[in-house]
C-alpha positions, 0 to 999 in steps of 0.5 A, a space after each residue: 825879262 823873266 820874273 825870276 830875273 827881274 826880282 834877282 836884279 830889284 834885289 841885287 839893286 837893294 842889296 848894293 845900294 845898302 852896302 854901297 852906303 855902309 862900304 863908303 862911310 865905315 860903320 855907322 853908331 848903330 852898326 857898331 851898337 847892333 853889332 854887338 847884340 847880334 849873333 849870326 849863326 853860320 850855315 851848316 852843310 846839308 847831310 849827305 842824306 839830305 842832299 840825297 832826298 832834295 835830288 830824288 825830290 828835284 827828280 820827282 817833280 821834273 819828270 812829272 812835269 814831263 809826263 804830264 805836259 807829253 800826255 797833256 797835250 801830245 798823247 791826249 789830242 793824238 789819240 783824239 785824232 787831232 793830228 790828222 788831215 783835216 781836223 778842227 783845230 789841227 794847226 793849234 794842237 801840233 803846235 802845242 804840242 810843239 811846245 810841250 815836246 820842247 818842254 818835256 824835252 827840257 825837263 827830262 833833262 833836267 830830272 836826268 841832272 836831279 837823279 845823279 844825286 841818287 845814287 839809285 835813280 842815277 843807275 836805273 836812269 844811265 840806260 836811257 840817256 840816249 833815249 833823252 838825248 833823242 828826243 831833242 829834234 822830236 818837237 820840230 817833228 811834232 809841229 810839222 806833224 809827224 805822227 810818228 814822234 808822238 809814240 816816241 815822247 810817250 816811249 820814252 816817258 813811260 820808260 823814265 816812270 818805270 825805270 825810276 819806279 824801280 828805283 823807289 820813286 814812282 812819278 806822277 803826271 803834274 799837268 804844267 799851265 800852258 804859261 810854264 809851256 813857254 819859252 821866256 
């Protein structure tokens, strides 16, 4: 189980069994006293504005994560050679590659979600979401070793960098740990 998971469940755990207690007996003496004293304010939705910041935010970091997993480990160790016939350490690199191909894949798509709360990223990014979507079957490729889709990933990234450069937001490569590469 993952540690996002795992802390939501201790925490569901907790909460139920405070509201459980208080569900059952009614409230309590210094419920009622603190009740009184206590002023909860009420959650204000967050502007239009603001909305529109998190989601170029949540783009940002998405698709920098991309970039550097793609250039990290496949653009990095192909144009080293380490994809080739007989290369020291060939079966390791293709397959985190494999992995990093599953990655970028997975958070390409997930900057794509981010930029439709920009209006800006969204039409600078609407071109290339067949380019995305095609990148799904791409990792299998890499650990097989086809050489090919190595220029594919990289296509596609510098594509989504330049596109969204257009769009105001520049992304940088954010270099993922070899832990966030795997699948929980």
């Amino acid at each position: 189980m993952s540690r996002p998971i795992r802390a939501l469940a201790v925490t569901l755990a907790t909460c139920s069994t405070l509201f459980a207690g208080t569900a059952c007996g009614g409230r309590t003496a210094v419920q009622q006293v603190a009740g009184n004293y206590i002023v909860v304010a009420s959650p204000a939705p967050s502007t239009p504005a603001e909305r529109q910041k998190l989601a170029r935010t949540r783009f940002l970091a998405n698709a920098g994560l991309a970039a550097g997993a793609t250039y990290q480990w496949i653009v990095k160790p192909w144009k080293a050679g380490g994809f080739k016939n007989g290369a020291r350490g060939r079966q390791e690199a293709l397959v985190k590659a494999g992995l990093a191909g599953t990655f970028a894949y997975n958070r390409l798509r997930a900057a794509q979600r981010s930029a439709q709360g920009d209006p800006a990223l969204a039409r600078a990014l609407a071109p290339l979401a067949a380019g995305i979507d095609g990148l799904r079957t791409l990792p299998t490729r890499l650990s097989n070793g086809d050489e090919s889709a190595v220029s594919s990933f990289a296509d596609v990234v510098s594509k989504v960098k330049s596109a969204s450069r257009s769009a105001g937001a520049s992304v940088r490569n954010q270099y993922p740990t070899a832990r966030q590469l795997t699948v929980d």
